[in-house]
Backbone as CSV, one residue per row, in Angstrom:
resi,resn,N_x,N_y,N_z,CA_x,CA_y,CA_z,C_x,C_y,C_z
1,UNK,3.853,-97.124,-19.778,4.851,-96.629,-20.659,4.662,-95.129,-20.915
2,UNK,3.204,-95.008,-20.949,3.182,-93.341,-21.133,4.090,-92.408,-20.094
3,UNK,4.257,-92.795,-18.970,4.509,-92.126,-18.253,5.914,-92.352,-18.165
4,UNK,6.488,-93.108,-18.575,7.981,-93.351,-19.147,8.288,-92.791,-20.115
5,UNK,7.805,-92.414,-21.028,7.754,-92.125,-22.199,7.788,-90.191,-22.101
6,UNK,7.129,-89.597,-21.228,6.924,-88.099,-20.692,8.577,-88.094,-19.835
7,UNK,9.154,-88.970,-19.601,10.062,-88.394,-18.007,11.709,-88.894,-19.020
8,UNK,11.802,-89.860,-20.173,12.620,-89.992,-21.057,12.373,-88.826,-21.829
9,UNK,11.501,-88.565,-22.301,11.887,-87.538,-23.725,11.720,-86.150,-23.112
10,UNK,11.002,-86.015,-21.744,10.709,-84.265,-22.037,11.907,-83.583,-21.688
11,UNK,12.927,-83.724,-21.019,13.587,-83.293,-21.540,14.730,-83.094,-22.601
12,UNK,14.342,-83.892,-23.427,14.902,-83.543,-25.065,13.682,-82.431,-25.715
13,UNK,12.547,-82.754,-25.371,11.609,-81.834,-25.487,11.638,-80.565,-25.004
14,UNK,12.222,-80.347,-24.565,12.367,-79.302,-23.357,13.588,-78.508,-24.091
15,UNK,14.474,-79.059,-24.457,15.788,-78.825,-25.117,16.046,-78.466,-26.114
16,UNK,15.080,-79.173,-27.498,14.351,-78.749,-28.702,13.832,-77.515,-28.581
17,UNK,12.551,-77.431,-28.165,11.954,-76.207,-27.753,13.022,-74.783,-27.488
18,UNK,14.146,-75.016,-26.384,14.582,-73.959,-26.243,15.400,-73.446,-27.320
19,UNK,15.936,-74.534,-28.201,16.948,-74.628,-29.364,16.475,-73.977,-30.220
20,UNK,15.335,-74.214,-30.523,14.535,-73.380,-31.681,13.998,-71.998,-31.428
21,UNK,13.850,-71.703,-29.563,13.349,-70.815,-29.807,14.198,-69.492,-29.643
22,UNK,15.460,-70.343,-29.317,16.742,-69.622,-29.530,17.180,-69.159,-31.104
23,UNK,17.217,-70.111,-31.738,17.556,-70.259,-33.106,16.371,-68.759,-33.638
24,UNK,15.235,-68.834,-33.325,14.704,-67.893,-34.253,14.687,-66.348,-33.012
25,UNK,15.371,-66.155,-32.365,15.840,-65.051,-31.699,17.477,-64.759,-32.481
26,UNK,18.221,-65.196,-32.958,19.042,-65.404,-34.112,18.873,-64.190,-34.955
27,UNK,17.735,-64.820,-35.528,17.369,-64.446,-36.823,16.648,-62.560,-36.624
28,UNK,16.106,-62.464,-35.329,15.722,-61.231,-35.004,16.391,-60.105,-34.573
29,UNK,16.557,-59.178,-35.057,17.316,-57.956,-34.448,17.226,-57.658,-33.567
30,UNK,18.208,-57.420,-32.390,17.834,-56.791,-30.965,16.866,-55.620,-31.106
31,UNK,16.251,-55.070,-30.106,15.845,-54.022,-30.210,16.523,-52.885,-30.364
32,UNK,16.166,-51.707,-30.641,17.510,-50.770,-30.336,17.347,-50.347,-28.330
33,UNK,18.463,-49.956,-28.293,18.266,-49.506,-26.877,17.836,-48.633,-26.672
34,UNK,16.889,-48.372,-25.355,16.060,-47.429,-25.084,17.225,-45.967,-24.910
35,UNK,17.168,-44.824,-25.168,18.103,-44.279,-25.148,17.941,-43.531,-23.484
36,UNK,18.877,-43.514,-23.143,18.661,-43.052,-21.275,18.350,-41.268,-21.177
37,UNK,17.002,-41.605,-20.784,16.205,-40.027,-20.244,17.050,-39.743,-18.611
38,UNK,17.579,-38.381,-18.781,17.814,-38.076,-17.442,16.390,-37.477,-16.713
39,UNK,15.865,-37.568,-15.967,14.481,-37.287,-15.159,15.433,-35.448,-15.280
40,UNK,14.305,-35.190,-15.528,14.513,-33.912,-15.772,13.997,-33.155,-13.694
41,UNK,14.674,-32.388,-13.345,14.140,-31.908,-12.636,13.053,-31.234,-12.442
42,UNK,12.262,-31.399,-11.341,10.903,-31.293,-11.156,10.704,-29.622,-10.766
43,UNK,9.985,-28.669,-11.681,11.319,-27.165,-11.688,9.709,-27.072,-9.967
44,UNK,10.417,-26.651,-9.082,9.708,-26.212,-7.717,9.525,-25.035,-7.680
45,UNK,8.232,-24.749,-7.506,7.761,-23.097,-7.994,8.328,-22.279,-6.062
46,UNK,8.937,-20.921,-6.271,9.215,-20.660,-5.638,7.530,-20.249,-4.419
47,UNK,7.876,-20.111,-2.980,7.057,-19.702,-2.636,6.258,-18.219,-2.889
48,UNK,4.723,-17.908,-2.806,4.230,-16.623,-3.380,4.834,-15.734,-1.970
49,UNK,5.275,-14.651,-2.754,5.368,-14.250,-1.816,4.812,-13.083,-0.834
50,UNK,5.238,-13.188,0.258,4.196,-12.704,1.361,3.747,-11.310,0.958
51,UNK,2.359,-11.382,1.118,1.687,-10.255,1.107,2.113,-9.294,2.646
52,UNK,2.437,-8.302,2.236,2.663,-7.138,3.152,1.532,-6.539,4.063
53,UNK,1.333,-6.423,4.924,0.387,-6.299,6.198,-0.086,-5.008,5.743
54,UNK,-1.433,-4.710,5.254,-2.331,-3.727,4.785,-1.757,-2.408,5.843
55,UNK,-1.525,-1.837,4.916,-1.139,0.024,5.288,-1.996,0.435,6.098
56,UNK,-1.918,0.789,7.420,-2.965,1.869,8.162,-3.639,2.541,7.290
57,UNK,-4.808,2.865,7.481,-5.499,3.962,6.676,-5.498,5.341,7.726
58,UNK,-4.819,5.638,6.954,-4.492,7.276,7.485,-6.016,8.057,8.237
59,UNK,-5.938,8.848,9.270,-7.076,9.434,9.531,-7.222,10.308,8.722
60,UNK,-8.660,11.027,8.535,-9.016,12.119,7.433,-8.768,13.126,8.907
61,UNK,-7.976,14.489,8.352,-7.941,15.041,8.991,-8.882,16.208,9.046
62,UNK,-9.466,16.701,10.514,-9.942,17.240,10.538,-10.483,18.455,11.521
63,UNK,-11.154,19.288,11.285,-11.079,20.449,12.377,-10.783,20.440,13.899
64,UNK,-10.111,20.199,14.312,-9.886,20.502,16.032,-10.828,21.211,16.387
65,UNK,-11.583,20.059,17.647,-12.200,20.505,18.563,-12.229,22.351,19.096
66,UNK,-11.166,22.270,19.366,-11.051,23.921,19.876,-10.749,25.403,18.273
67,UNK,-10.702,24.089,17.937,-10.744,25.032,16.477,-9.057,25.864,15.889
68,UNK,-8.175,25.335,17.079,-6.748,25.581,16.586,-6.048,24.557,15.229
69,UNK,-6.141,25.218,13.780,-5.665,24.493,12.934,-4.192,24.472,12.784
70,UNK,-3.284,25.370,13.355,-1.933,25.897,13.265,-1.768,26.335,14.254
71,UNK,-0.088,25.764,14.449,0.300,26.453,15.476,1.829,27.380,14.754
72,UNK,2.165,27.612,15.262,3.588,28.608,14.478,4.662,29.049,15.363
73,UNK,5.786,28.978,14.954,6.894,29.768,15.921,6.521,31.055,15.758
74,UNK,7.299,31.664,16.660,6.772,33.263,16.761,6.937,33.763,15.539
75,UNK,7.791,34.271,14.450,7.855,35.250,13.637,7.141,33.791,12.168
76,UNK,6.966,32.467,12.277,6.340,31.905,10.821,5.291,32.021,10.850
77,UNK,4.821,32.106,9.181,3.992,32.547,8.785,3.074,31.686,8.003
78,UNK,4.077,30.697,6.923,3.392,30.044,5.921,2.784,28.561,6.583
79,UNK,2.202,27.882,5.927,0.867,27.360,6.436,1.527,25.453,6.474
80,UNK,1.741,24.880,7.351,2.032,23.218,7.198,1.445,22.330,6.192
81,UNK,2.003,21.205,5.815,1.376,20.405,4.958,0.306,19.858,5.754
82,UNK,-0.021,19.767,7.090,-0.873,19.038,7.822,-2.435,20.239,7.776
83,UNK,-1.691,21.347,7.975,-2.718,22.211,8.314,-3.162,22.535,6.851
84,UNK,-2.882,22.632,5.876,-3.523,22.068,4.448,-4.601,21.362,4.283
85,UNK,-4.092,20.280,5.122,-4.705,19.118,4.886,-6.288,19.057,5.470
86,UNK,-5.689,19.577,6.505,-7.282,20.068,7.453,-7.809,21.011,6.791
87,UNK,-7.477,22.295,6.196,-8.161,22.960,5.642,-9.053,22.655,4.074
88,UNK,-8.155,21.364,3.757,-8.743,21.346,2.538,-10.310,20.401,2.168
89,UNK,-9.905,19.628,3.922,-11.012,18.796,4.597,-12.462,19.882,4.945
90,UNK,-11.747,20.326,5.520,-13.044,21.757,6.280,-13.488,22.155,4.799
91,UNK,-13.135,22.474,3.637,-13.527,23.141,2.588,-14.321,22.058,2.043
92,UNK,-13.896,20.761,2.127,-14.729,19.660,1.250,-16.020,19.436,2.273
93,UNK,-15.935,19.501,3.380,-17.116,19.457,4.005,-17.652,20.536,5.290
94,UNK,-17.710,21.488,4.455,-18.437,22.207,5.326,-19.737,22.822,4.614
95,UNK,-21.376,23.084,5.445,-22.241,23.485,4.868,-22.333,24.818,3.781
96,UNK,-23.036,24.687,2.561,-22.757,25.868,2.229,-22.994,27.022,2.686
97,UNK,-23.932,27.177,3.691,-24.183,28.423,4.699,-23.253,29.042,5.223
98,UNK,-22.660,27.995,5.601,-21.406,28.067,7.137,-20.712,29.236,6.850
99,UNK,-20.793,29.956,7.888,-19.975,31.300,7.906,-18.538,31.019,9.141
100,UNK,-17.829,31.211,8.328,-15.703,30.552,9.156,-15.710,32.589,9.463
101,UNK,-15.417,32.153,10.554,-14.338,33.368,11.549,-13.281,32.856,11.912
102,UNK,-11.820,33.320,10.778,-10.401,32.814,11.493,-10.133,34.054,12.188
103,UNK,-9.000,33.802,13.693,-8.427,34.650,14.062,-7.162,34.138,14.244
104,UNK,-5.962,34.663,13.696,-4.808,34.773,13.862,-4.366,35.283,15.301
105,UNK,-3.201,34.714,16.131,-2.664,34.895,17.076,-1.350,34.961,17.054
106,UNK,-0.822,36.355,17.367,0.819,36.855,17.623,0.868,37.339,18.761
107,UNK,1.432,36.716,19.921,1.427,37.246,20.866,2.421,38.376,21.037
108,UNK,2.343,39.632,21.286,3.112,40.674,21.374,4.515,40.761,21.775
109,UNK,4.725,40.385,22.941,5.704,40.223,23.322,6.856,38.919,22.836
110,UNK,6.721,38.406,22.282,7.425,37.571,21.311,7.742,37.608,20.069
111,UNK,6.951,38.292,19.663,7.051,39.112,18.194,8.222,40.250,17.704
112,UNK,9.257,39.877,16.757,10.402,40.688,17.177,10.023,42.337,16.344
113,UNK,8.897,42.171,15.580,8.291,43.346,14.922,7.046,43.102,15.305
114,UNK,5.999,43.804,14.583,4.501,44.119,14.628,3.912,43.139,14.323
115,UNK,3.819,42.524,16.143,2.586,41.098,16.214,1.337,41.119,15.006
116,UNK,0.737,42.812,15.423,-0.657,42.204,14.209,-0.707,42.467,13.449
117,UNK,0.475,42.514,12.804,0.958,42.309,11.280,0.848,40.580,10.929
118,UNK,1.675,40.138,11.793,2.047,38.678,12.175,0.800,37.915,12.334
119,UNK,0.101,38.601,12.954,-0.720,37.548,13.569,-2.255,37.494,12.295
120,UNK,-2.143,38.530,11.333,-3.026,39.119,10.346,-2.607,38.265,8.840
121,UNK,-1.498,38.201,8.790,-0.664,37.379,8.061,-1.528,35.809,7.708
122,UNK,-0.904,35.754,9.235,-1.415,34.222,9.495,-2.680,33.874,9.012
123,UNK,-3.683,34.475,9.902,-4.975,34.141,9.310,-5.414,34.508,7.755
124,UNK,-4.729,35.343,7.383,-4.973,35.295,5.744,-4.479,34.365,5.329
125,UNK,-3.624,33.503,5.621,-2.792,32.685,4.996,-3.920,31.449,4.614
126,UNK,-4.871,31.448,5.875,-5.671,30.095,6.170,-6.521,30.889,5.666
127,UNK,-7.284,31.955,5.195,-8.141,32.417,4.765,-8.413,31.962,2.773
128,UNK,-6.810,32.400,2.502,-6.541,32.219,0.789,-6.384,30.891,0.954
129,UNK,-6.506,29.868,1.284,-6.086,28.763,1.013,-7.537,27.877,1.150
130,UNK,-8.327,28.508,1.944,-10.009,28.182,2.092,-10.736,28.438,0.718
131,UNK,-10.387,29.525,0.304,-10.940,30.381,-0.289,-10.533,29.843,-1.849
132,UNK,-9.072,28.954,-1.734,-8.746,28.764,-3.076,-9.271,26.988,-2.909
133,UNK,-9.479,26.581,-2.226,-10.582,25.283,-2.016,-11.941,25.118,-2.215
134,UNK,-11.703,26.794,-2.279,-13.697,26.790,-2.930,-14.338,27.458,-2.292
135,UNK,-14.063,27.888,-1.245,-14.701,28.251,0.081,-15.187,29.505,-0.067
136,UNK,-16.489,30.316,-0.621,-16.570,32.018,-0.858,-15.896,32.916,0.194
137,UNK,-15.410,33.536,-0.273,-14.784,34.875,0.773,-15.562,35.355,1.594
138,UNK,-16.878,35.805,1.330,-17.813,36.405,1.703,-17.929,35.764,2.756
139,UNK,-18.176,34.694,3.048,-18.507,33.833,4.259,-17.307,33.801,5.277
140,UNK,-16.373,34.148,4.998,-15.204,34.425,5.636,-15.007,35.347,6.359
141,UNK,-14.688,35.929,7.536,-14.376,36.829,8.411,-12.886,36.845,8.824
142,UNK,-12.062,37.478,8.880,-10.740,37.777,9.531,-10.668,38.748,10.781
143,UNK,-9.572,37.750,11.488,-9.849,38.711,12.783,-8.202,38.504,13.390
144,UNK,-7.615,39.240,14.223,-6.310,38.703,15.146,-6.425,39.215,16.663
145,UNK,-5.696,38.355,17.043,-5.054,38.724,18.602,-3.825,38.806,19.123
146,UNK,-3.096,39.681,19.767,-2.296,40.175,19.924,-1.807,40.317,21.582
147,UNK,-2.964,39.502,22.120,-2.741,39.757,23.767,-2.844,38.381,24.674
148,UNK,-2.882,37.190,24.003,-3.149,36.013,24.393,-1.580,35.216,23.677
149,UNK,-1.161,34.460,24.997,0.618,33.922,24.489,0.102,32.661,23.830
150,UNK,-0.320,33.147,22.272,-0.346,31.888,21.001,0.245,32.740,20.151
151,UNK,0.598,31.686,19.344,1.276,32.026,18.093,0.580,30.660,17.237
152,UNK,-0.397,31.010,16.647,-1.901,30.425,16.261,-2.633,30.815,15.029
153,UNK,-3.459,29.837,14.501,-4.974,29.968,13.536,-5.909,29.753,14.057
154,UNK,-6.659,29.664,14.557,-8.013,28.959,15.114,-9.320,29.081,14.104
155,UNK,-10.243,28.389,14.032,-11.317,28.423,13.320,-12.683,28.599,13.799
156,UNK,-13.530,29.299,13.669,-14.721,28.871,14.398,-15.814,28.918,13.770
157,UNK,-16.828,28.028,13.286,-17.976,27.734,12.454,-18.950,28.579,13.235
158,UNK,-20.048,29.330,12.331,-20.838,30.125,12.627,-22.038,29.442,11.721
């Protein structure tokens, strides 16, 4: 009978149970509703951006071998930003002993006035500009040429 007794009633048992447990869901307030989150976008960091391919490092410029710091059209006089540059190099490193012989070059025949005027010019030009780099005068020599086809500074360490 027991087992008659389980297969007659359970489900009235079964039925009860849900009745009641309905009945006291009734009595309970829904929840409130979850209120709807939009997923916020995921903010994507832009890429870093590219580092630029390291700048040549400029050469330090410096005295020519043959000792020509300038070159010049025939009648100019005043001094390049390059040839500055060399001179201001030669002044930062040269011994303090060092005795500089510039000679200026106007070649005569190209010169529409007085080459060694021109060519005297010149090397003073590279002379005051040594000289205002630090360079003592004294140690300085000036010289020109007037018979060789340059139109020139040259330098020569002594």
């Amino acid at each position: 009978m027991s087992m008659l007794f389980h297969t007659r009633f359970a489900p009235v048992g079964l039925l009860t149970a849900a009745a009641l447990l309905l009945a006291g869901c009734a009595d309970t307030p829904p929840p409130p509703p979850e209120p709807e989150v939009a997923a916020a976008p995921t903010p994507v960091a832009p890429p870093p951006p590219a580092e630029p391919a390291p700048a040549p490092v400029p050469e330090e410029p410096r005295l020519p071998e043959d000792g020509m710091v300038a070159q010049f059209k025939a009648t100019q006089v005043k001094l390049s930003p390059e040839t500055q540059a060399i001179l201001t190099r030669l002044a930062a490193t040269r011994e303090p002993t060092e005795r500089l012989e510039i000679t200026g070059y106007c070649h005569r025949k190209d010169a529409p006035v007085d080459a060694r005027e021109i060519a005297l010019m010149r090397a003073m030009a590279v002379r005051n500009e040594l000289v205002k780099q630090g360079v003592p005068a004294k140690s300085i020599r000036v010289k020109f040429n007037t018979t060789q086809a340059l139109h020139a500074v040259k330098i020569i360490s002594n």
